[in-house]
Every structure is written in C-alpha cells, then in structure tokens.
ROMARDO-592114 format. One line per field, with one value per residue (C-alpha): residue number from 0; x, y, z. Coordinates in steps of 0.2 Angstrom, whole numbers, plus 5000, padded with zeros to 4 digits. Layout:
// ROMARDO-592114
nr c(NUM:...)
east c(X:...)
north c(Y:...)
up c(Z:...)
// end
This chain:
// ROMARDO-592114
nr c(0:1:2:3:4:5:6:7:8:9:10:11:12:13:14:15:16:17:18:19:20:21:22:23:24:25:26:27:28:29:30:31:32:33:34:35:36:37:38:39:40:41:42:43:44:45:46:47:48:49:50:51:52:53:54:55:56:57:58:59:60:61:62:63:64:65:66:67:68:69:70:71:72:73:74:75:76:77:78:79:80:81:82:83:84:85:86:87:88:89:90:91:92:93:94:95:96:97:98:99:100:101:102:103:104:105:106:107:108:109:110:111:112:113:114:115:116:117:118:119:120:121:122:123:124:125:126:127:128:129:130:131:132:133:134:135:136:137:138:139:140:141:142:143:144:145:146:147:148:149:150:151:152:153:154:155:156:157:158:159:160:161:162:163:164:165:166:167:168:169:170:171:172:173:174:175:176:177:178:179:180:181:182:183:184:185:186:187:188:189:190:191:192:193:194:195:196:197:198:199:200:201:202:203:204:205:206:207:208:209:210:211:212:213:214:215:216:217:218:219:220:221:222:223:224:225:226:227:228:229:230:231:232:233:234:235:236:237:238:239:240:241:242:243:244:245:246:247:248:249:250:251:252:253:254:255:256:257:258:259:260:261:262:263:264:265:266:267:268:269:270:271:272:273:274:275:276:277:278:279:280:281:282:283:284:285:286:287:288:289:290:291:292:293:294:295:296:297:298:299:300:301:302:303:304:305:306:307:308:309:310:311:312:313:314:315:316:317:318:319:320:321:322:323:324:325:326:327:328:329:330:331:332:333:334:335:336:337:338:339:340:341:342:343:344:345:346:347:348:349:350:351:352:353:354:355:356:357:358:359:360:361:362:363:364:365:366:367:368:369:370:371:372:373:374:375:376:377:378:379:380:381:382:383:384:385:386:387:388)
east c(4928:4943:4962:4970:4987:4990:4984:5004:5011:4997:4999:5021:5019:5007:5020:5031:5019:5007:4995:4991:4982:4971:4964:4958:4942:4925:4917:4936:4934:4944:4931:4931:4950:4953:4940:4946:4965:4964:4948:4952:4950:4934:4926:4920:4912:4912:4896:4887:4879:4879:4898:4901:4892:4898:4917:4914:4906:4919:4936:4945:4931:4930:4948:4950:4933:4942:4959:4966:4968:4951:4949:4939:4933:4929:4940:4941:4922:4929:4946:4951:4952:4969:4976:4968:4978:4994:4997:4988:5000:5016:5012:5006:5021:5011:5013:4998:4988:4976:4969:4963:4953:4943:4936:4942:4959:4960:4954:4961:4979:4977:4973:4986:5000:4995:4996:5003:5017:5030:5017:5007:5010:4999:4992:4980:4968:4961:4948:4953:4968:4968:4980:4968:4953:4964:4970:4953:4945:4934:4941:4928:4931:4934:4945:4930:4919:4936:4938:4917:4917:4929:4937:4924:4921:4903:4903:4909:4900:4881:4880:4882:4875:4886:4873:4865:4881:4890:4876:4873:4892:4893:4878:4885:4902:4894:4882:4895:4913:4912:4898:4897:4916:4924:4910:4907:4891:4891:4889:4881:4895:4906:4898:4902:4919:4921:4911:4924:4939:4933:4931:4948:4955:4973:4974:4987:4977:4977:4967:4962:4954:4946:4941:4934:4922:4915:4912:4922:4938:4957:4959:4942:4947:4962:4954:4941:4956:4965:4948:4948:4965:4963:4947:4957:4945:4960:4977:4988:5003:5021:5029:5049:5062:5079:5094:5100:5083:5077:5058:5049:5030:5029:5010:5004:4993:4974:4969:4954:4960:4945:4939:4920:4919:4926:4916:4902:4904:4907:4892:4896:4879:4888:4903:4899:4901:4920:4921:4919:4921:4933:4937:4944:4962:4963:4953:4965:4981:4970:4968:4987:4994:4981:4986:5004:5001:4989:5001:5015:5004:5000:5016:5018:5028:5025:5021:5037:5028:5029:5027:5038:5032:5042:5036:5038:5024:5033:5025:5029:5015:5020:5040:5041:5056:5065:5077:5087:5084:5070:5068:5055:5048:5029:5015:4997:4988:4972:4967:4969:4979:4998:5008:5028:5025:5018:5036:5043:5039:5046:5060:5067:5064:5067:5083:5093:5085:5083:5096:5085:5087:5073:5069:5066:5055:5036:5018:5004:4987:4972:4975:4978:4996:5012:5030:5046:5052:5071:5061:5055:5042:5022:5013:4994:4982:4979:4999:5003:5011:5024:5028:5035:5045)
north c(4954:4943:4949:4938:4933:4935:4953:4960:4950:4951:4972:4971:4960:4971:4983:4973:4964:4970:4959:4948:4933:4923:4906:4896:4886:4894:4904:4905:4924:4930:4943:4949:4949:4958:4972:4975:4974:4985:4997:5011:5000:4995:4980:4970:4951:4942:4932:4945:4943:4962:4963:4948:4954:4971:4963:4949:4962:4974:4971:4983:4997:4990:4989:5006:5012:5000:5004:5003:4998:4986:4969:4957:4945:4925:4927:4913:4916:4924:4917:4930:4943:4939:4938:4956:4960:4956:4969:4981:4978:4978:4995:5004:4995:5000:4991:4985:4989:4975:4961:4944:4931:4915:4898:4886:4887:4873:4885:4903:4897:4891:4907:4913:4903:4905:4925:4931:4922:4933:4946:4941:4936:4920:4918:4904:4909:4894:4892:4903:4895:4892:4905:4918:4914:4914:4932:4936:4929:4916:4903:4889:4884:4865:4855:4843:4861:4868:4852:4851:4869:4869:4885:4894:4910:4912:4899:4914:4928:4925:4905:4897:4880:4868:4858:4870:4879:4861:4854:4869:4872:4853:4856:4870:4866:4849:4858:4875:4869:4850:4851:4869:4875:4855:4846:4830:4823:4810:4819:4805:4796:4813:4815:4798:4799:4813:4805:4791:4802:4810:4791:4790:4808:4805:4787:4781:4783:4767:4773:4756:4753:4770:4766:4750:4756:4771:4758:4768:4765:4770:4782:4791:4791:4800:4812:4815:4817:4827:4841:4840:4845:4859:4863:4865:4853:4840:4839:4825:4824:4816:4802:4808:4802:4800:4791:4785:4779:4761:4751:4768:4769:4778:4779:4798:4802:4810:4825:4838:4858:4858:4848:4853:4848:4833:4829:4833:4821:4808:4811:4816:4828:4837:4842:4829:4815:4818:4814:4795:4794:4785:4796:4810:4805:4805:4823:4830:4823:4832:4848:4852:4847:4857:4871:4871:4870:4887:4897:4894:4901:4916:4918:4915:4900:4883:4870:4857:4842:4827:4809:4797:4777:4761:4742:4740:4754:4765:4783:4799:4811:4825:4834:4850:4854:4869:4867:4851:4846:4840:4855:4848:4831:4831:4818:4824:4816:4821:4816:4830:4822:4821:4802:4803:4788:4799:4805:4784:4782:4800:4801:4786:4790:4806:4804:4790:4790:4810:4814:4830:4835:4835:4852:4850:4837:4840:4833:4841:4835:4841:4846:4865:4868:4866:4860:4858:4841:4831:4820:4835:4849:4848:4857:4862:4863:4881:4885:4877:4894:4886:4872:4885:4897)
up c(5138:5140:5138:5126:5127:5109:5111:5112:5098:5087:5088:5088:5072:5063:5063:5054:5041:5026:5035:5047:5050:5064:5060:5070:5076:5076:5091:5098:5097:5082:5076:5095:5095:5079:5084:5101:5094:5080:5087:5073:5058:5048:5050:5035:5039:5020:5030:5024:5007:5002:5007:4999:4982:4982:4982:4970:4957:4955:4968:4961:4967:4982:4988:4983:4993:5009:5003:5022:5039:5035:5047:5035:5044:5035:5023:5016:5006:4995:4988:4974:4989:4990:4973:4975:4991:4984:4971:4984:4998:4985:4978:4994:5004:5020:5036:5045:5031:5033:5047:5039:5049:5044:5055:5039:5043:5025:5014:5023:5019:5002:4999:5009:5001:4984:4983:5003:5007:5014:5018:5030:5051:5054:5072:5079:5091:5101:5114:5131:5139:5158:5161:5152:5162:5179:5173:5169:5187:5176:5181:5187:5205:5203:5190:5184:5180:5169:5161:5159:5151:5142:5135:5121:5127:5124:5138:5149:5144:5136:5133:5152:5151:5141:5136:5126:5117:5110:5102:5092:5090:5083:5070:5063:5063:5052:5040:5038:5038:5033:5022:5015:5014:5015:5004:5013:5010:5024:5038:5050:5046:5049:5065:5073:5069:5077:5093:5090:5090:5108:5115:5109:5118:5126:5118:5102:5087:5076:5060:5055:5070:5071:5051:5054:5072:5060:5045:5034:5025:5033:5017:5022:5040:5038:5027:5040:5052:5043:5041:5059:5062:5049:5058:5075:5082:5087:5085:5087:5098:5092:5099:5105:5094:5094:5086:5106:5110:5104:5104:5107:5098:5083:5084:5088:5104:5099:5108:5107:5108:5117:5135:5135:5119:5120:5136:5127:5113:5125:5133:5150:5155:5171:5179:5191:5181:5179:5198:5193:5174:5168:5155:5169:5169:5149:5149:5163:5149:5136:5144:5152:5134:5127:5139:5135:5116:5118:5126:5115:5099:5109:5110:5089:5093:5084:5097:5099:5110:5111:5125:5127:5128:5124:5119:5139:5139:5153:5148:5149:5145:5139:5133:5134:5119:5115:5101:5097:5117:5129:5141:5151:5156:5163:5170:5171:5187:5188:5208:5221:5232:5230:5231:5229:5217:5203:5201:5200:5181:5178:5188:5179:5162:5163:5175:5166:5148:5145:5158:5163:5183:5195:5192:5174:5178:5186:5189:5186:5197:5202:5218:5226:5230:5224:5227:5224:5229:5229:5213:5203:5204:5208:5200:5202:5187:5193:5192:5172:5168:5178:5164:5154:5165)
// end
C-alpha cells in the first residue's frame, strides 16, 4: 500500500474534531485511507444493501449498536445519517468519534452543511501525487509513462494496463455518479462533454464554445461543469488579479486532477504517443498544477493558484500565492532538454510586473537534473516538492 501524505493531518485533526471527513473522486483510495488510518475502528460501507436497510429502518438502534469510533464509508447514500450524527456527537462530546467518506463530494457536503458544520475536519483525497509515488519507489521511469498513467492507485497495485482501468472507471463514474446520485439522463451527451473538456486540458475555457461543439446549451454546459468539478474530475484554475495590473484575461484555465485520464479521453493508446502528441505540453501544464494543488490538500490547505496572461498574450503558467502576495512564479516545459530562454517570458513578468527575485521564480521541464541559475530555478518533474519549499 501507498503512504498518503494526508495520513498525519488527517490522525492530528481527529483529535480535535467530532468527525472527520474525506471526499473526493472515486477509486482515489479513501476507503483504503480511512481503514489504514484509523485501523481500530469499525468499518461500515452504506454500498451495501443490508447496512443500508438496517440504518434506514431504525437509526436510532443502530447508532447506538455503532455508537463509536465507526468509519462509514459512502456516506452520502443515506442523507438522514447525519441529521442523526449531530445530536450523537453534541451529547457524547467525544473527539474522533466518527470517520465519514463519500465519491459525491455534491451530495457528501450537503449533508454536511446542513447538520455538521463546526463538527467535522473536511479532507480531499485525490489521485497519488508525484511526491507520493517518488516516496513510495512507484514512480514510472519516464515523464510520458507518469503523465500516461496517471495517479489512481489501482493502477499501482492490481489494475496495470491503463487501457483497461479508464474505460471501466468512465462507465461507472457515468451510470453511478451522473446518472444515479446526479440524475442526468443524457449521458451520451455527458460523456462527450467530458471528451470535450479533456481536448480542452490546459486551455481558457469559453463555455459557449464548449456548449455549442457538445450541441447543448451554455446553461447545461455549466451545469455539467459544475458536476465535474464537485465530482473532482476537473478543476479550474483562476486567472491573477490585481488592482495595479491592467488588460489581463478573466477567463479561467481548464484542467483534469487527473493525467491518465485525461490522456485517456483524448485518445492517446500509449505512453509513446505522448513523445509526439501535441497534446504533451498542455498535459505536462496539467500535471505540475495538478501536483502543487495535491499536496497543498494533504496538507489541509485550500489551493491559492492562479496564471497570469494579458491581451498581449505573454503567459505565466502557474502562481504559487501565500496570503495577499505571489510567492512563487512558475513555467511548465515539458521537453528534456534545458534552453535559458524558457526563463525570457518569466523573468520579465515576473521581474518587473510581480517584482519576485530569481529565486522565487522557476521552470519546470522534463528533463533529469536541477538548478539554480542567475534568471531563476530549474526544476525537474521529479524534484516538484521543491515548488513549495
């Protein structure tokens, strides 16, 4: 199994919290998580239909029969268990008392906001970061195999080919979470947009246009949007703002938490493809965002990202912030071989517009070694840890 990051915060915070919480997408290992976190507590999946009837029967019984240190796992099938969970928490005032997951992060916090606010630690758990599979020796040898495989950890452990995990993982994320739990009906519809939104990986969303290729309306797109972001299957990056800057784009930048599947949806049948695609540089983007963005919730810290890019199209690809300030100013270059003119466009936007230093400023690329140069720091896609230090 897998360390996760999250592993330390996730046990600190259940000894200040009734409960806690991890969402997050399916197959990202949350049941595996909890279980291996909390080893001494009861497991109870609502998947199953005789947990699920025994609760919905008589809560009350069965609360009291799992009074205590329970995990209960897809939460979100049964909505009254937290109503329920509330007045159990209040009277016993115990701390780490119970462990909540769920893969429809929509419907989980609901539920949680309705009846558990103040009561419960909420973690997201995404797919293995780069740093975890490094730490773990899992790492795959090349750039375009990471960036092919992606991050779900069935992929390193019992599932090894890619092309027989995501088209599984696709149909039932369609027919359990959009359909079942989400109620769309049009799932073919559902499905290219979601192709549509990987052809788009790394580039500004324009909803019309998205709306218009699928053959649906701009109001439908952003609902469909909106159930991929609460499903953690994209996110979407800000543009920087700031009361001193002028003409920059206001238009957000579309990204997948996830590489393999992204790569997958495009179509690409091989790590080899991503030698010569030219959807490479915009999953390399993807992925070191994506990386940055992971460990910052496993360390329970909400994600403060953002790109820069003006009306003259000069583009930064990714700030790092930390408080009211731009801590770090990054490029993603996915070629192996270093050029001093990766750090031209960076150095100048960074240098006069940001006023960060060189040292605050860095490129990441595909290539093996890093270092620190007079216009900033190079940095290798095995070293990210190094964009956060």
């Amino acid at each position: 199994m897998i360390e996760r990051e999250m592993t330390a915060k996730l046990l600190e915070l259940a000894e200040q919290y009734p409960i806690v919480s991890i969402t997050g997408p399916r197959q990202s290992g949350k049941s595996t998580l909890a279980k291996s976190s909390f080893p001494d507590y009861e497991y109870l999946s609502f998947e199953n239909p005789d947990v699920r009837s025994s609760f919905e029967d008589d809560p009350v019984t069965f609360l009291r029969r799992h009074g205590s240190h329970v995990i209960f796992d897809e939460a979100q099938r049964v909505p009254e268990l937290f109503s329920y969970l509330q007045g159990v928490v209040d009277e016993s005032e115990q701390l780490g008392q119970f462990v909540i997951t769920g893969s429809q992060n929509f419907l989980l916090m609901k539920s949680v906001s309705q009846s558990l606010a103040g009561r419960v630690a909420l973690f997201t758990l995404l797919p293995l970061s780069q740093f975890e599979l490094a730490a773990s020796g899992k790492l795959p040898s090349t750039l375009q195999e990471w960036l092919f495989r992606g991050g779900y950890p069935r992929l390193y452990d019992a599932v090894r080919d890619p092309r027989d995990f995501f088209p599984d993982y696709v149909q039932t994320y369609l027919e359990r979470d959009v359909r079942a739990e989400l109620g769309v009906r049009n799932l073919a519809g559902f499905q290219s947009f979601l192709q549509l939104c990987a052809l788009r990986c790394g580039e500004l969303l324009n909803v019309s246009s998205l709306a218009a290729d699928c053959g649906i309306s701009p109001t439908t797109a952003r609902e469909w949007l909106s159930i991929l972001q609460a499903s953690h299957i994209v996110f979407l990056l800000r543009p920087y703002y700031s009361n001193r800057t002028k003409r920059l784009v206001k238009s957000p930048k579309l990204y997948f938490h996830d590489t393999g599947l992204a790569a997958h949806l495009i179509g690409l049948e091989s790590a080899d493809d991503l030698y010569e695609d030219e959807a490479t540089g915009r999953l390399f983007e993807c992925a070191v965002v994506a990386e940055v963005s992971k460990r910052l919730y496993a360390r329970k810290r909400t994600p403060r990202l953002s790109f820069w890019r003006d009306d003259h199209k000069q583009e930064i690809d990714l700030l790092i912030e930390r408080g009211r300030d731009v801590a770090r100013a990054v490029e993603c270059k996915s070629s192996a071989t270093y050029r001093s003119r990766y750090f031209e466009t960076l150095n100048r936007i960074a240098g006069e517009r940001l006023e960060l230093d060189a040292k605050r400023q860095a490129v990441v690329y595909g290539g093996a070694e890093c270092l620190s140069t007079r216009m900033g720091e190079l940095v290798s896609w095995t070293e990210m840890e190094r964009l956060l230090s």
